[in-house]
DRENDO-1510 file (C-alpha; in Angstrom, 1 decimal, always signed):
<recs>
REC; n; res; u; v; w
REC; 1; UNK; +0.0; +0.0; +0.0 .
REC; 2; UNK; +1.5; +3.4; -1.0 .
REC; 3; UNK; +0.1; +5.1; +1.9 .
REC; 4; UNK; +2.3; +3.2; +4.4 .
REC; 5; UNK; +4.9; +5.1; +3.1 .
REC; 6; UNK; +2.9; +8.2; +3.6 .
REC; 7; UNK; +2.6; +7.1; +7.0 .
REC; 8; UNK; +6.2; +6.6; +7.6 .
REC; 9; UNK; +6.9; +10.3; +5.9 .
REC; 10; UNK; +4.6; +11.2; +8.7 .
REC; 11; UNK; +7.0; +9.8; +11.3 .
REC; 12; UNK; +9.6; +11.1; +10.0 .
REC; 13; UNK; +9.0; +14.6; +9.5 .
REC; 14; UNK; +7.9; +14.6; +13.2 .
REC; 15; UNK; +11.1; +13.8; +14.1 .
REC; 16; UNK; +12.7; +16.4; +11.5 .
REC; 17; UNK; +10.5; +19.4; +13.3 .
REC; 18; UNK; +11.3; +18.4; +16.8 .
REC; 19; UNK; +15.0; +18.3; +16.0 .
REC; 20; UNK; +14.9; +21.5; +13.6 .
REC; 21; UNK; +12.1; +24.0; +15.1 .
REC; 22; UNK; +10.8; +22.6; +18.2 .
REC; 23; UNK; +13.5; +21.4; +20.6 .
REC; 24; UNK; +15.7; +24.4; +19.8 .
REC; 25; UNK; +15.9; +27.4; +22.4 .
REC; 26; UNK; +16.0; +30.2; +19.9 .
REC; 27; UNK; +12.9; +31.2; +20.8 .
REC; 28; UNK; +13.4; +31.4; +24.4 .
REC; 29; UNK; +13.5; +35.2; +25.0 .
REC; 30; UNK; +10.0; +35.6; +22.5 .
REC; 31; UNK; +7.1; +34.5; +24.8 .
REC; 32; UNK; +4.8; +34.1; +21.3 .
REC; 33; UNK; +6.9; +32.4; +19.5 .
REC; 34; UNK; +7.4; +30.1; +22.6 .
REC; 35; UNK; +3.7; +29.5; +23.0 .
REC; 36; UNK; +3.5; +28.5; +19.1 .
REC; 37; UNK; +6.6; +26.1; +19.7 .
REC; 38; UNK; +5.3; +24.7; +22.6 .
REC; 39; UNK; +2.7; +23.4; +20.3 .
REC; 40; UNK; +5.0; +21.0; +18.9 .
REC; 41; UNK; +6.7; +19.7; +22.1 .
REC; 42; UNK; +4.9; +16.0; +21.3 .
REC; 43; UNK; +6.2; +15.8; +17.5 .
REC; 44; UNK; +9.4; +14.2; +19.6 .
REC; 45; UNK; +6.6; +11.0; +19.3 .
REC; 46; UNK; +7.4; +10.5; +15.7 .
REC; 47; UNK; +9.4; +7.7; +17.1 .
REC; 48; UNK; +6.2; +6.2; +18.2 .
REC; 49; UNK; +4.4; +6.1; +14.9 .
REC; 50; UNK; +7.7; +4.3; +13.5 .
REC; 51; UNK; +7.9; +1.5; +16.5 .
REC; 52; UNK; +4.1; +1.2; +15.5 .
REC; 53; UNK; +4.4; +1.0; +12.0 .
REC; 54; UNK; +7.3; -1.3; +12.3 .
REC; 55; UNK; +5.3; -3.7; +14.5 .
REC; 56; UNK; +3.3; -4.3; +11.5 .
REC; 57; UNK; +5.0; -4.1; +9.0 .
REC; 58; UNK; +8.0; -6.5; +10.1 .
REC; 59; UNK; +5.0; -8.6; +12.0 .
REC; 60; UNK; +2.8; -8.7; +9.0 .
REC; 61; UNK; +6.0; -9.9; +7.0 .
REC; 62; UNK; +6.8; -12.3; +9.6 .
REC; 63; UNK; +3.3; -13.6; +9.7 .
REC; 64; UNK; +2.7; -14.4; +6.0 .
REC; 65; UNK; +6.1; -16.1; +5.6 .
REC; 66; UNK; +6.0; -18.3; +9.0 .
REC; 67; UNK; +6.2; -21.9; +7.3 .
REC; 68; UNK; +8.5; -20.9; +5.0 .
REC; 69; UNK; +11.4; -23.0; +4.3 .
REC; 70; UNK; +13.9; -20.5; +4.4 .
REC; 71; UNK; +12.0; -18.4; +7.3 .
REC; 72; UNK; +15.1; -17.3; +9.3 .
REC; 73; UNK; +18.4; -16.8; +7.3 .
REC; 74; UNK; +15.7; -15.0; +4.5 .
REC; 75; UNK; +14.3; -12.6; +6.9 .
REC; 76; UNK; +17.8; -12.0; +8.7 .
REC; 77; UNK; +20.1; -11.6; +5.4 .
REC; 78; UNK; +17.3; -9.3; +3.9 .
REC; 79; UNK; +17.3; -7.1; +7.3 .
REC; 80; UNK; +21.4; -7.0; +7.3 .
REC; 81; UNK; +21.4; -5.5; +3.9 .
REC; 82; UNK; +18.4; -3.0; +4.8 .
REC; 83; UNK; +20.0; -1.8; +7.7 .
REC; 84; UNK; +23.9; -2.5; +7.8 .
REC; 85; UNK; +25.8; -0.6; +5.1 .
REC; 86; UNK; +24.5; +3.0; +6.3 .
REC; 87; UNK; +24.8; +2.0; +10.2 .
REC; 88; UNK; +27.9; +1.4; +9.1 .
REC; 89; UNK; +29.0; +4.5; +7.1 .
REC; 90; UNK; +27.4; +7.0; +10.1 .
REC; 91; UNK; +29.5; +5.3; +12.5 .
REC; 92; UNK; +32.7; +5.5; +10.8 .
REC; 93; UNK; +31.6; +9.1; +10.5 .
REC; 94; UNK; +31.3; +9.6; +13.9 .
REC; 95; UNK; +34.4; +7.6; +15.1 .
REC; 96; UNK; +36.9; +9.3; +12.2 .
REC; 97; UNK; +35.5; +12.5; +11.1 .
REC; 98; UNK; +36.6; +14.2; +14.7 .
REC; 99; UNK; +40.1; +13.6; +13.6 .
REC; 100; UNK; +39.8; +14.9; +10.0 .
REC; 101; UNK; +37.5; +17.8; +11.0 .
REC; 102; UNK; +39.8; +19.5; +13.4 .
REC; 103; UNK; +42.0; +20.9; +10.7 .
REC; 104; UNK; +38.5; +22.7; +9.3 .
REC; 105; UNK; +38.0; +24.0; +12.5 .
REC; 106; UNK; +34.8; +22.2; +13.0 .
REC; 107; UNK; +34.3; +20.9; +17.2 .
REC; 108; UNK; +31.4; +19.8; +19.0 .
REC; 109; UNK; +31.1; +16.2; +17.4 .
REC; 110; UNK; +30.9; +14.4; +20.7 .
REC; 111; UNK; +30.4; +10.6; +21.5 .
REC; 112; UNK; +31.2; +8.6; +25.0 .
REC; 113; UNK; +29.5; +5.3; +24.5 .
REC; 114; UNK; +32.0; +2.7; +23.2 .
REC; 115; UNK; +32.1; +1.6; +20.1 .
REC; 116; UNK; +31.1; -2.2; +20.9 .
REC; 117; UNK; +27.7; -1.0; +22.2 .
REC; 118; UNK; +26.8; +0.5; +18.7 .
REC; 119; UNK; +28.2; -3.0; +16.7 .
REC; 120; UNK; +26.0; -5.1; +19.2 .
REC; 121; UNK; +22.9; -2.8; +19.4 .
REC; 122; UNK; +23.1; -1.9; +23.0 .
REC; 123; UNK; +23.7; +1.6; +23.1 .
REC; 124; UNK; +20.2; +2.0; +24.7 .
REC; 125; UNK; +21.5; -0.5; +27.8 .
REC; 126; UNK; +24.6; +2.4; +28.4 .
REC; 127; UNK; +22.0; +5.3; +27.9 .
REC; 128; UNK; +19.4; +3.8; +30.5 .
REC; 129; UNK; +22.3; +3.2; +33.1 .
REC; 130; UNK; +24.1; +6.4; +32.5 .
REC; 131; UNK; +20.8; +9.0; +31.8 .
REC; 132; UNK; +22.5; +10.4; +28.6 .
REC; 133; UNK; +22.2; +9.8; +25.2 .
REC; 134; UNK; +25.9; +10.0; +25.2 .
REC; 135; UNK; +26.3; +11.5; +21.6 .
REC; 136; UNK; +24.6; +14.3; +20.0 .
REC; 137; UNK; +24.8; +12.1; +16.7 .
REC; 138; UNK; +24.5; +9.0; +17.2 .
REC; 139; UNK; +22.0; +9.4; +20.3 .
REC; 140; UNK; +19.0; +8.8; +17.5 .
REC; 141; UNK; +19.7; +5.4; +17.5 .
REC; 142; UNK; +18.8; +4.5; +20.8 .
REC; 143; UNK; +15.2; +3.5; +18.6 .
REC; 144; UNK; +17.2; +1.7; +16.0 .
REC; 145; UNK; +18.5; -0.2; +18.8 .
REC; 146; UNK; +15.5; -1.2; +20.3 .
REC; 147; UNK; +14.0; -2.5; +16.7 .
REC; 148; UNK; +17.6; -4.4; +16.5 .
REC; 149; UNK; +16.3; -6.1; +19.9 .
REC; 150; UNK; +13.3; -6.7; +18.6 .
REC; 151; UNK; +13.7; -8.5; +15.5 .
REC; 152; UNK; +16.0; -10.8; +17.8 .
REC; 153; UNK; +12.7; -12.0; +19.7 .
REC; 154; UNK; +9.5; -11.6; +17.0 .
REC; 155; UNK; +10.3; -14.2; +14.2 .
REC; 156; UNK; +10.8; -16.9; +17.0 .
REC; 157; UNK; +7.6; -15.9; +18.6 .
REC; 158; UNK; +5.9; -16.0; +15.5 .
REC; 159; UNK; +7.2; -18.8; +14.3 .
REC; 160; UNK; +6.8; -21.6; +17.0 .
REC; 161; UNK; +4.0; -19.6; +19.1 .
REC; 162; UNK; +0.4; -21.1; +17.7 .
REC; 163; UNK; -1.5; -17.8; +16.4 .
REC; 164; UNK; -4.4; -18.6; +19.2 .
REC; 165; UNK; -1.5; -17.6; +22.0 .
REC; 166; UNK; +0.1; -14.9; +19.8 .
REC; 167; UNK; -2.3; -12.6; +20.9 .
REC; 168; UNK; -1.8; -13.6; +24.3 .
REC; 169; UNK; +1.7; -12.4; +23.7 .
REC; 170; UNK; +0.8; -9.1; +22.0 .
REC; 171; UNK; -1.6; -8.0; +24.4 .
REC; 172; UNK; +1.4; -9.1; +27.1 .
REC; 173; UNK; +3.3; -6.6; +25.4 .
REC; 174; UNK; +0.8; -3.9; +25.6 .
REC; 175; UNK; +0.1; -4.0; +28.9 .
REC; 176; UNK; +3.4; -4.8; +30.3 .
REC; 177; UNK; +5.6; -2.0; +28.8 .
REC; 178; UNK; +3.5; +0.7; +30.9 .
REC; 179; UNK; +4.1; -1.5; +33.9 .
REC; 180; UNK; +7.8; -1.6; +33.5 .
REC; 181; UNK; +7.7; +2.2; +32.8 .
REC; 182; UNK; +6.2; +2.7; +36.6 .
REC; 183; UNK; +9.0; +0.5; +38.2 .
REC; 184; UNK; +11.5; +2.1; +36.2 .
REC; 185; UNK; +10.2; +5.5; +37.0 .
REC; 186; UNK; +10.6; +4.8; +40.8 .
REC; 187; UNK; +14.2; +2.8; +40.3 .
REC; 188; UNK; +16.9; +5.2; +41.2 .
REC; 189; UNK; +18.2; +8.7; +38.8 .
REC; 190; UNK; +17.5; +7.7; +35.5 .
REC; 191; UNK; +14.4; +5.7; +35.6 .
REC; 192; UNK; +12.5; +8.1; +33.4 .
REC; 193; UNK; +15.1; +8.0; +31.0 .
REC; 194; UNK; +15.5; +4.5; +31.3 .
REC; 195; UNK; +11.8; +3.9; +30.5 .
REC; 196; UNK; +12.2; +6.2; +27.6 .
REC; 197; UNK; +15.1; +4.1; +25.5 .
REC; 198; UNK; +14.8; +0.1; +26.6 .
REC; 199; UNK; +12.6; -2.3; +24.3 .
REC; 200; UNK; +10.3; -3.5; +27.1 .
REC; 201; UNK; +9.4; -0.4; +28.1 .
REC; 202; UNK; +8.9; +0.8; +24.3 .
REC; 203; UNK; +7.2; -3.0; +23.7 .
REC; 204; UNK; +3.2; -1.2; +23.7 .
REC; 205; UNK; +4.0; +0.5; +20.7 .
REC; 206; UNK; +5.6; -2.1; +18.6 .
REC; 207; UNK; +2.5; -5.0; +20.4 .
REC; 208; UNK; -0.4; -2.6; +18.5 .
REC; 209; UNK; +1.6; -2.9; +15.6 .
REC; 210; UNK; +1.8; -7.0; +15.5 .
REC; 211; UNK; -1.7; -6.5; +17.0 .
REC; 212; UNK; -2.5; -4.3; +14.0 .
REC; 213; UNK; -1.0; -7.2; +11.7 .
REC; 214; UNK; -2.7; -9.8; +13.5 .
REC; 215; UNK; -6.6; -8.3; +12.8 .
REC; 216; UNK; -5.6; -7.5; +9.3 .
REC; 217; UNK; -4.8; -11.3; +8.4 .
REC; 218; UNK; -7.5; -12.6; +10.6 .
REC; 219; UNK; -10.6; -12.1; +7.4 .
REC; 220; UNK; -13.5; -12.5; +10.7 .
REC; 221; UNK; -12.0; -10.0; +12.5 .
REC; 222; UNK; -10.9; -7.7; +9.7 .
REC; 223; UNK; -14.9; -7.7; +8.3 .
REC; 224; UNK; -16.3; -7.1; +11.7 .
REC; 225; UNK; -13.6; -4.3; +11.8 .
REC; 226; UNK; -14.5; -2.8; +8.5 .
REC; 227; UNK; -18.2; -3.2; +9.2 .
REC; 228; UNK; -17.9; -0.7; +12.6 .
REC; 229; UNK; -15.0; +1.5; +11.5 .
REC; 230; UNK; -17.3; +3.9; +12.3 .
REC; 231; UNK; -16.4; +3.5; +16.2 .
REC; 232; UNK; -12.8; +3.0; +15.0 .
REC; 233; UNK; -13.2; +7.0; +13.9 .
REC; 234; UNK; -14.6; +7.9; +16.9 .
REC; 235; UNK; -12.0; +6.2; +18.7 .
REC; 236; UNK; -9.4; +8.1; +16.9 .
REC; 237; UNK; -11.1; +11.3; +17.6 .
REC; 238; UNK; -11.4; +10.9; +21.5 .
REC; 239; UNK; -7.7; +10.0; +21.4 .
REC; 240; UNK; -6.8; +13.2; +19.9 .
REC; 241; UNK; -8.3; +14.7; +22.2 .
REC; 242; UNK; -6.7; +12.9; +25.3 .
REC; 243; UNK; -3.4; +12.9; +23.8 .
REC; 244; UNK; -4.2; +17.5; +22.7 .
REC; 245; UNK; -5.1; +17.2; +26.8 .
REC; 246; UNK; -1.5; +15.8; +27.3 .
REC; 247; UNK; -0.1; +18.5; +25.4 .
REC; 248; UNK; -1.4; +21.2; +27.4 .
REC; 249; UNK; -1.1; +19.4; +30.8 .
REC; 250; UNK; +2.9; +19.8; +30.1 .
REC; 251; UNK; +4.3; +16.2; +29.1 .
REC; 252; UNK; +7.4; +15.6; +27.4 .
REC; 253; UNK; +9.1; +12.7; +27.0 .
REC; 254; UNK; +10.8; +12.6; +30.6 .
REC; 255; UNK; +7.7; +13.5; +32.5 .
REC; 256; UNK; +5.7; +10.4; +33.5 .
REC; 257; UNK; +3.0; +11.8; +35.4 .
REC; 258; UNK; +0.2; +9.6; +35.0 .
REC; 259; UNK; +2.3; +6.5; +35.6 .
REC; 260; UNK; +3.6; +6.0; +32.6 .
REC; 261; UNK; +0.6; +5.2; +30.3 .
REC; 262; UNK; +1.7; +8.7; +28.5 .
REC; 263; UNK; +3.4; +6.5; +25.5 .
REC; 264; UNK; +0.7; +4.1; +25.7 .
REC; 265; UNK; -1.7; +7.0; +25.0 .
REC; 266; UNK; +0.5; +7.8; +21.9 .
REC; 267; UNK; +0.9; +4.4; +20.5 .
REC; 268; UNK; -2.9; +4.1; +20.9 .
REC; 269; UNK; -3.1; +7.0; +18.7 .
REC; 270; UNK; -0.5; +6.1; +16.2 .
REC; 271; UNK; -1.9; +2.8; +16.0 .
REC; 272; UNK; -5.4; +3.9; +15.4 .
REC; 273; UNK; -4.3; +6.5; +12.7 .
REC; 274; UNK; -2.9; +3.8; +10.9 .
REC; 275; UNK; -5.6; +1.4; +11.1 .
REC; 276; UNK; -8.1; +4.3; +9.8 .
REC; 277; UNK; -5.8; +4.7; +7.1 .
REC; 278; UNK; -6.3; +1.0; +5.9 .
REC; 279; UNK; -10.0; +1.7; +6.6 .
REC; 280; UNK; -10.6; +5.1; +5.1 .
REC; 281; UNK; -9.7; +5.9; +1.4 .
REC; 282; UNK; -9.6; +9.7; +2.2 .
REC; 283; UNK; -7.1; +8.8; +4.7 .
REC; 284; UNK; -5.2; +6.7; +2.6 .
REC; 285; UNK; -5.6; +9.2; -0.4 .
REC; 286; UNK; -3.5; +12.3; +2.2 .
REC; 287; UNK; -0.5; +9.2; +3.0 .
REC; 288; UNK; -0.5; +8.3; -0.1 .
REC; 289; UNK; +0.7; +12.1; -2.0 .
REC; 290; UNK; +4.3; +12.0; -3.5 .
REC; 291; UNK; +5.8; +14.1; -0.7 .
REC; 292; UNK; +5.2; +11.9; +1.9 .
REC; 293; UNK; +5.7; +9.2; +0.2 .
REC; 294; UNK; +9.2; +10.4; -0.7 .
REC; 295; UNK; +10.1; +11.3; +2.7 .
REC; 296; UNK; +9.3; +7.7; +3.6 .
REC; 297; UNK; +10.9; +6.0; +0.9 .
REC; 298; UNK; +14.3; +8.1; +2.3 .
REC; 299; UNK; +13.2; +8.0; +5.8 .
REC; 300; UNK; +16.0; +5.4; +7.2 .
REC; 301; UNK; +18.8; +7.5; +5.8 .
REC; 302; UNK; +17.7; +11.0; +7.3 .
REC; 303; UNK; +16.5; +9.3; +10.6 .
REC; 304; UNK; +20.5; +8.4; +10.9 .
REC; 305; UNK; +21.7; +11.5; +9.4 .
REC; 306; UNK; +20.0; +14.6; +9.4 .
REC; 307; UNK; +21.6; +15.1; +13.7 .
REC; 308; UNK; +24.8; +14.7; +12.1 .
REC; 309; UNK; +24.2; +17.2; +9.5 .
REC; 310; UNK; +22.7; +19.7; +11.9 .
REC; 311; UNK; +26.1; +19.4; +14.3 .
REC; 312; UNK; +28.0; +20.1; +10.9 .
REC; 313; UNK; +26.5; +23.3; +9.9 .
REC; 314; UNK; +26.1; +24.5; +13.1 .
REC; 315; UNK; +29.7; +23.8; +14.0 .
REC; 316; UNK; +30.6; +25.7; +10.1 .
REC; 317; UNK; +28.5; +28.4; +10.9 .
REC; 318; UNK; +29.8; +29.2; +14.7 .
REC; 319; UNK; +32.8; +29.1; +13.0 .
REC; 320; UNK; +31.8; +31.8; +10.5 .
REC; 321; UNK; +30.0; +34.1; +12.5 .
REC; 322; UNK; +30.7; +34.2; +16.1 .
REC; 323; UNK; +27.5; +36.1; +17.6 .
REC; 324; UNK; +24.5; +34.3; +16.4 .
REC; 325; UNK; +20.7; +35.7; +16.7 .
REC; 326; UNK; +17.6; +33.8; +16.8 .
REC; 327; UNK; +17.3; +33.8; +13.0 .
REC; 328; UNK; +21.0; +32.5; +13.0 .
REC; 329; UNK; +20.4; +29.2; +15.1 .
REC; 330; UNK; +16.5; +28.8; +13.7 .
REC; 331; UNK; +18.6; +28.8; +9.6 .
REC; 332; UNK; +21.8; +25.7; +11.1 .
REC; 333; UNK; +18.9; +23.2; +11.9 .
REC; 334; UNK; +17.2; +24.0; +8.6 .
REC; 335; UNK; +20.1; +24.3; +6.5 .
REC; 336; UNK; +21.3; +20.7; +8.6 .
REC; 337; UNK; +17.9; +19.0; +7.5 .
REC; 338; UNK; +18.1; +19.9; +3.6 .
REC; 339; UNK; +21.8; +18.7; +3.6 .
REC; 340; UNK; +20.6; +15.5; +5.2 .
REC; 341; UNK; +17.5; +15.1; +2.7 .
REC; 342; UNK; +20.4; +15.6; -0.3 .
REC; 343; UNK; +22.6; +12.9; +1.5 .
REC; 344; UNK; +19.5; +10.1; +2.5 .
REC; 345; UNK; +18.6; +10.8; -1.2 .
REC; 346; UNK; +21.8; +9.7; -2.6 .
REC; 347; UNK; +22.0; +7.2; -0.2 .
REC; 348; UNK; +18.6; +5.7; -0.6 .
REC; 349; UNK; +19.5; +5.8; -4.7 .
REC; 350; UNK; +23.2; +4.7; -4.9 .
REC; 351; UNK; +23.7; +2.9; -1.3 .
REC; 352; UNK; +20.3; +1.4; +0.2 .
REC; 353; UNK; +18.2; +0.7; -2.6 .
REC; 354; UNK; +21.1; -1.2; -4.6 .
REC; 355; UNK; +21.2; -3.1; -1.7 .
REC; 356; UNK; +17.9; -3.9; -0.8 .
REC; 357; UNK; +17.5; -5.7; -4.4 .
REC; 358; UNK; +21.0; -7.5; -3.4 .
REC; 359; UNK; +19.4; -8.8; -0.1 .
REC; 360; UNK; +15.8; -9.6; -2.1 .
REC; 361; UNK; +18.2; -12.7; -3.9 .
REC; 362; UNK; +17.8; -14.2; -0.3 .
REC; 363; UNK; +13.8; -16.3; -1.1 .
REC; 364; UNK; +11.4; -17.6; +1.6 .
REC; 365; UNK; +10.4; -20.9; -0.5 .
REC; 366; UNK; +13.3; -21.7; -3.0 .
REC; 367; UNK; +12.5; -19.7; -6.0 .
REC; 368; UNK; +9.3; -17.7; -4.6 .
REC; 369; UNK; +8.6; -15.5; -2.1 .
REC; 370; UNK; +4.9; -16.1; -1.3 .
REC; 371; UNK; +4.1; -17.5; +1.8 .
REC; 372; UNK; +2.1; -20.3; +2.8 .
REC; 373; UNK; -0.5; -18.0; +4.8 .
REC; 374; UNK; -2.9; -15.8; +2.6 .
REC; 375; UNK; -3.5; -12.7; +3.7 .
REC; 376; UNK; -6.5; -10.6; +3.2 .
REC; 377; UNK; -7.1; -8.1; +0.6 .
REC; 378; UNK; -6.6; -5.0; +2.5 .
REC; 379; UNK; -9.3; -3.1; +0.4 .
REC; 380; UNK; -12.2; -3.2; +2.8 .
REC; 381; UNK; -14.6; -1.9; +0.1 .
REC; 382; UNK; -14.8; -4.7; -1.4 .
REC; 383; UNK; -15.6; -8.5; -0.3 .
REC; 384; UNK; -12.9; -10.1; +1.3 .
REC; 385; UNK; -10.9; -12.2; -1.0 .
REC; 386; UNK; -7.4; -13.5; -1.1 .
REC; 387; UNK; -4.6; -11.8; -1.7 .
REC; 388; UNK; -3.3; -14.5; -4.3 .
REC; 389; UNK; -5.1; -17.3; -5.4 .
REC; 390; UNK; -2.6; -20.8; -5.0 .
REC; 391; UNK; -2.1; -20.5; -8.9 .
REC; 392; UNK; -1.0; -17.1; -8.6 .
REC; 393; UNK; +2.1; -18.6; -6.4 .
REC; 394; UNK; +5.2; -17.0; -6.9 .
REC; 395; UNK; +4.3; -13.9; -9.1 .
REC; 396; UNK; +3.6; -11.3; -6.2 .
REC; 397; UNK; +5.5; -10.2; -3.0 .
REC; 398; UNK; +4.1; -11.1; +0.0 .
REC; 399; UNK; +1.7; -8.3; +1.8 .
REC; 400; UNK; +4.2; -6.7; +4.6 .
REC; 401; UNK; +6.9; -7.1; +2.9 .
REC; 402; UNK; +9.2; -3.6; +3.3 .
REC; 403; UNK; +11.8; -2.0; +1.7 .
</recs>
């Protein structure tokens, strides 16, 4: 479906204003423009729509390819080549380009997690026991962590758990992560913070996801769906105005108030948005216009580089001018962005994409890809029918399947 890319556009130009407009201090000493901004202090939960989206995407995928002969080293070589290379590249960045930058006079690059933690994944462990990002690049990928952890544990549970239990396990999940927020928030300094970067803490938000997946390829459950979206709507509405209610009350992402079901309340709405998107064609009509479908289809390469870039300019332009007004550091995240939208470009065109057809040689059954397990048509406006019929076999992708 084109409009999941939309969708993912959507995350990521959440993130892209919370690192460029709304998270700056510019602003500070203009009480308007501070009001305004403060309107934005939630787009930080961009993060949340991708943990969501991810959920069922990678769960969906995972779901219509479970007896497939080829289930594990297919899924893991195919992630390797979608994720690897540009990890890669933006740590050797961040490790070497100190060194080579001093002679431009560019500072401020900073990182004091070891190098180990980013190869393994674990950089979210040494956040949550130290209460710092510890890099002011490579701190974006505590989340990239956390999906790392997760792919470790979904394809086994969906492979050997029987789909009856599965949702046993998914609504586990869901209701566990805001438990493990409330102990966290009361277990020494950086319990908040801790609760912010660990995967069983962030598990609600990836559960509605695979729960998302789950009603979609379940064809009772997806017509009863379709038949009341209606209340799905209405759900959607009240959410919005729980989560507006949030907003105002003061929350950011270090503020657990109300026990920690703040990031629940966010992957409810996240999950709800897109489920009225595979309900609503209106919906899927605004996710599915070019520009958010571009920003999608580039999304992983400015998620990991657009911080970089905005350290780069704004180290450059310091550099050039050594008194700064607000119009000054409002341009360096701005000008840090659009380098980073040119750069995940050529990446996504000469590094990821190139790639991603390298890693697609890697097949589920021999010489297809389509799974064993239909999944439903995803076009609720008409009756429900297969995606494939079984002579079909072999001539489409399997629903879910990303990248």
């Amino acid at each position: 479906m084109p409009a999941l890319d939309g969708v993912r556009g959507l995350a990521i130009a959440l993130v892209l204003l919370w690192h460029g407009l709304f998270s700056t201090g510019a602003y500070a000493n203009h009480p308007l423009a501070s009001r305004i901004m403060s309107l934005g202090r939630l787009s930080w939960s961009g993060v949340d729509l991708f943990f969501v989206l991810s959920g069922f995407l990678i769960g969906g995928n995972l779901l219509d390819t479970a007896e497939s002969k080829r289930y594990f080293s297919t899924f893991y070589m195919r992630r390797v080549h979608r994720i690897a290379p540009l990890y890669a590249a933006v740590l050797a960045f961040v490790f070497v380009a100190p060194f080579a930058m001093r002679n431009l006079g560019v500072t401020g690059i900073s990182n004091r997690i070891p190098l180990p933690y980013y190869l393994a994944f674990l950089q979210n462990l040494w956040m949550a026991k130290n209460g710092s990002f510890g890099s002011n690049i490579l701190g974006v990928t505590w989340s990239l962590a956390v999906e790392e952890q997760f792919y470790l544990t979904l394809p086994f549970t969906i492979r050997y758990v029987p789909r009856s239990r599965l949702w046993w396990i998914v609504t586990g999940m869901i209701v566990g992560a805001p438990l493990v927020r409330m102990l966290l928030n009361h277990t020494g300094t950086t319990g908040t913070f801790a609760s912010y970067v660990l995967l069983l803490s962030r598990a609600d938000a990836l559960g509605l996801g695979v729960a998302t997946a789950l009603v979609v390829r379940s064809p009772k459950v997806w017509e009863k769906v379709a038949s009341k979206r209606k209340y799905v709507y209405a759900a959607l509405g009240v959410t919005v105005l729980a989560v507006v209610a949030m907003l105002l009350s003061g929350f950011t992402a270090f503020t657990n108030e109300a026990l920690g079901l703040e990031y629940l309340l966010l992957a409810c709405l996240y999950s709800l948005l897109l489920l009225a998107t595979l309900l609503n064609r209106h919906l899927d009509a605004v996710f599915s216009t070019r520009t958010l479908r571009y920003l999608g289809t580039i999304a992983y390469g400015l998620y990991l580089l657009h911080y970089g870039c905005i350290w780069v300019v704004h180290g450059i332009a310091r550099r050039l001018c050594q008194e700064q007004s607000g119009w000054m550091v409002l341009s360096v995240p701005v000008a840090g962005i659009a380098m980073a939208m040119v750069l995940a470009t050529l990446s996504w065109e000469y590094l990821e994409k190139p790639l991603i057809k390298w890693g697609h040689r890697y097949r589920y059954d021999g010489n297809s890809d389509q799974p064993k397990v239909l999944t439903p048509r995803l076009d609720v406006r008409k009756p429900y029918t297969p995606l494939v019929t079984p002579d079909q076999r072999g001539q489409v992708q399997p629903a879910g399947t990303i990248a």
